[in-house]
PLY file of the C-alpha trace (Angstrom):
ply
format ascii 1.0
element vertex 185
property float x
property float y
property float z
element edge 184
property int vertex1
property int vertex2
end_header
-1.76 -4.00 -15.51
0.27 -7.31 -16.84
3.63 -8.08 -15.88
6.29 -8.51 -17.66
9.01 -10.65 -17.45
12.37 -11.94 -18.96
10.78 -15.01 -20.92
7.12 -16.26 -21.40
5.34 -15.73 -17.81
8.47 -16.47 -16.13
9.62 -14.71 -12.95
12.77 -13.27 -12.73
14.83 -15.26 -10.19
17.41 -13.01 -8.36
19.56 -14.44 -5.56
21.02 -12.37 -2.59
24.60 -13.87 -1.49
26.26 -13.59 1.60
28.36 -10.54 0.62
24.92 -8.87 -0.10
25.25 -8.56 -3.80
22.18 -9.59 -5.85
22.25 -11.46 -8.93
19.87 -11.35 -11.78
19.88 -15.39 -13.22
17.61 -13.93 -16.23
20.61 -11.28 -17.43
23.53 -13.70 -15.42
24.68 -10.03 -13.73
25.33 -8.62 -10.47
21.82 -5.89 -9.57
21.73 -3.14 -7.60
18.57 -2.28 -4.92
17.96 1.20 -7.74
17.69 -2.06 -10.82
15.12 -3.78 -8.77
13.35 -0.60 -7.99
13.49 0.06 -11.81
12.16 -3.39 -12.59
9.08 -2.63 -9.69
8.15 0.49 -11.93
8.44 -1.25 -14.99
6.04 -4.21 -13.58
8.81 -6.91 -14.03
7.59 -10.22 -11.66
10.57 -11.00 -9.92
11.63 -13.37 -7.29
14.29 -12.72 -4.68
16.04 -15.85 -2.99
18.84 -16.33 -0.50
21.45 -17.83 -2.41
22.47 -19.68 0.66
19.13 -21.32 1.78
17.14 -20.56 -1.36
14.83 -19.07 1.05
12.44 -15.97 -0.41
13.23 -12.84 0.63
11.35 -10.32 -1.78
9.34 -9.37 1.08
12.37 -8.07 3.47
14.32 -6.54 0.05
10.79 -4.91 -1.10
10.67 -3.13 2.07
14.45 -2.52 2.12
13.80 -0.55 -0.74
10.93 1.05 0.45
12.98 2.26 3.51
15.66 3.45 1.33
13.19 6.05 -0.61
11.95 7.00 2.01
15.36 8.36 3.68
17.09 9.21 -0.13
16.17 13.06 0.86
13.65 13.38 -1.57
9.94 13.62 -0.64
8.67 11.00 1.64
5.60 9.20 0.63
4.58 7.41 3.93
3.51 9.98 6.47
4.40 9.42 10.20
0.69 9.29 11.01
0.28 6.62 8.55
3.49 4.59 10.03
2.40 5.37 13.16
-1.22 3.22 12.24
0.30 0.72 10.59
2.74 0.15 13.49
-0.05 0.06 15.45
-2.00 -2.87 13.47
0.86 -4.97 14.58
-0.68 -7.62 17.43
-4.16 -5.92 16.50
-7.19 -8.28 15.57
-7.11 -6.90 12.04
-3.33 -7.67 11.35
-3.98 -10.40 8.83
-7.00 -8.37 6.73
-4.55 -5.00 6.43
-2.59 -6.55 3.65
-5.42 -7.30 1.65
-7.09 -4.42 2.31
-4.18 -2.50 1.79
-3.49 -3.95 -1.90
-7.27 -3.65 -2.95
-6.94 0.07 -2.04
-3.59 0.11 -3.97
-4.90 -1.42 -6.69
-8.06 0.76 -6.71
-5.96 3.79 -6.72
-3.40 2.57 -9.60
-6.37 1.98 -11.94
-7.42 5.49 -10.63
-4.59 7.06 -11.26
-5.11 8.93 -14.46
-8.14 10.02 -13.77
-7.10 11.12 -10.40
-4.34 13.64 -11.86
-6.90 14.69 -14.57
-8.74 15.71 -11.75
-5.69 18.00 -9.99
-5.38 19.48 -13.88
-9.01 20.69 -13.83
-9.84 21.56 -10.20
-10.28 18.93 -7.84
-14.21 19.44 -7.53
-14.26 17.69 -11.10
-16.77 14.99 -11.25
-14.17 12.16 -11.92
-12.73 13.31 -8.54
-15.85 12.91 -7.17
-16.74 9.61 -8.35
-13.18 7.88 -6.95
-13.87 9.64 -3.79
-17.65 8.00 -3.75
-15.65 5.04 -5.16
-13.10 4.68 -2.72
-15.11 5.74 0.46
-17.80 2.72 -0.29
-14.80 0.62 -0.24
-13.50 1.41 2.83
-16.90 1.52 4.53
-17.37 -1.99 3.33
-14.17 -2.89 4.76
-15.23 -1.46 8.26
-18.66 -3.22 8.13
-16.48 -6.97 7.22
-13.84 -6.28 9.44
-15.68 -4.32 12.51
-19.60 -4.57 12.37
-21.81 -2.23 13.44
-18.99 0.77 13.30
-20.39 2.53 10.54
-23.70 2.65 12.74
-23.88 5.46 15.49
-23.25 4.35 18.88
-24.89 6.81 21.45
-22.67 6.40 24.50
-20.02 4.55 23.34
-17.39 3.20 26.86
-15.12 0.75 27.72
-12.12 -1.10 26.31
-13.68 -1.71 22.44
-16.41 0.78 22.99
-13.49 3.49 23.46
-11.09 2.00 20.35
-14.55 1.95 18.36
-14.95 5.78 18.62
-11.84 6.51 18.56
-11.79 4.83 15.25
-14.83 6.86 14.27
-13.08 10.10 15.06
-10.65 8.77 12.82
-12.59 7.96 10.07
-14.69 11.53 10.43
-11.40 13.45 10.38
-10.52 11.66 7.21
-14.30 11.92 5.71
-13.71 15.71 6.07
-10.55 15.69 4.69
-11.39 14.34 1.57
-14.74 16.29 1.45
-12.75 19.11 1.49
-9.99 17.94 -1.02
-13.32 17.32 -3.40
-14.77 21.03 -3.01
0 1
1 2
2 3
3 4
4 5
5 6
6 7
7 8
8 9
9 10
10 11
11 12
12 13
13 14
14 15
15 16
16 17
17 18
18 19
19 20
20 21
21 22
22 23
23 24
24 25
25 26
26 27
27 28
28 29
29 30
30 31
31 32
32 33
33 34
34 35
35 36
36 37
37 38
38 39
39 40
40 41
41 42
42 43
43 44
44 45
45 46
46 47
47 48
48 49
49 50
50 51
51 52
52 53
53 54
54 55
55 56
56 57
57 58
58 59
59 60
60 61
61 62
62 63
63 64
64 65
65 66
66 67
67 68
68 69
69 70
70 71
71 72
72 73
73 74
74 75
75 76
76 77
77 78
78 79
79 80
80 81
81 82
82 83
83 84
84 85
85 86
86 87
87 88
88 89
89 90
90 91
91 92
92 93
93 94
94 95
95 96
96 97
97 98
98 99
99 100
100 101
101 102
102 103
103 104
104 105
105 106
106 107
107 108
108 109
109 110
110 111
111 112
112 113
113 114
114 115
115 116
116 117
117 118
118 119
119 120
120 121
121 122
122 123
123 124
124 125
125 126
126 127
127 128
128 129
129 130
130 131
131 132
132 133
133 134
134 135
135 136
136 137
137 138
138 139
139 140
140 141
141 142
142 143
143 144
144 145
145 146
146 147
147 148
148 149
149 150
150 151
151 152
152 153
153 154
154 155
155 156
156 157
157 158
158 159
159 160
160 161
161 162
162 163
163 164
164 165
165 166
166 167
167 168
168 169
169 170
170 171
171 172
172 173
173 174
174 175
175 176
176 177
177 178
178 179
179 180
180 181
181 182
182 183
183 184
């Protein structure tokens, strides 16, 4: 998907005061979180710097907004097992591959997207369902073999410290290979 933007490949520039207003320099007006969100879903490339420091802050105002969908009321999106994970990857040894691994799988599912409804329209055992399961299944099994060899290979008597967070992990992964076998029947 290409991104749009206020001029030729430029990136909106909007800087956070200290009041905590936002400012869109492309439109010279005062934003609210809801315009960036609208901007998000309508794949405008923006920038967000402290006025002050002119330090970037999209990251912290991305997730700002993130956290205020996810209390608005409405349906959540994130679900407290996932937080609970991602919390979890914090200090873990795969910290710095889960944001890459998280935007492939993102990305993968964007691209997906209209297929995967088309699927829910027809029955879910459709054979486009199928093939982004296969699809998305070899992905993260070849994520598991970069980022923890040998796990996709059966360990008889698995026990100790990695041993344990290894099956564990396999549970894991079986509970959510059954899942989606059943989501594709």
């Amino acid at each position: 998907m290409a991104k749009k933007s206020a001029g030729e490949g430029d990136t909106v520039i909007v800087k956070k005061y200290a009041n905590r207003r936002l400012y869109n320099t492309s439109t010279s007006s005062y934003i609210t979180l809801e315009d960036l969100a609208a901007m998000v879903r309508d794949n405008v490339d923006f920038q967000v710097l402290d006025a002050k420091t002119g330090e970037d802050i999209t990251h912290s105002i991305l997730t700002q907004i993130i956290m205020d969908e996810e209390a608005s009321g409405g349906e959540q999106m994130l679900p407290v097992s996932f937080l609970r994970q991602l919390i979890g990857m914090y200090g873990n040894s795969m910290q710095a591959m889960m944001p890459s691994y998280l935007e492939a799988a993102m990305t993968n599912f964007r691209e997906n997207q209209g297929k995967i409804r088309e699927a829910f329209e027809k029955g879910i055992s459709s054979t486009p369902f199928a093939k982004i399961h296969e699809t998305n299944m070899a992905m993260m099994r070849a994520a598991t073999d970069v980022l923890m060899p040998g796990m996709n290979k059966r360990a008889d008597k698995p026990s100790g410290g990695q041993n344990d967070e290894i099956a564990a992990l396999r549970k894991q992964m079986a509970e959510m290979q059954k899942k989606l076998d059943e989501l594709s029947k």
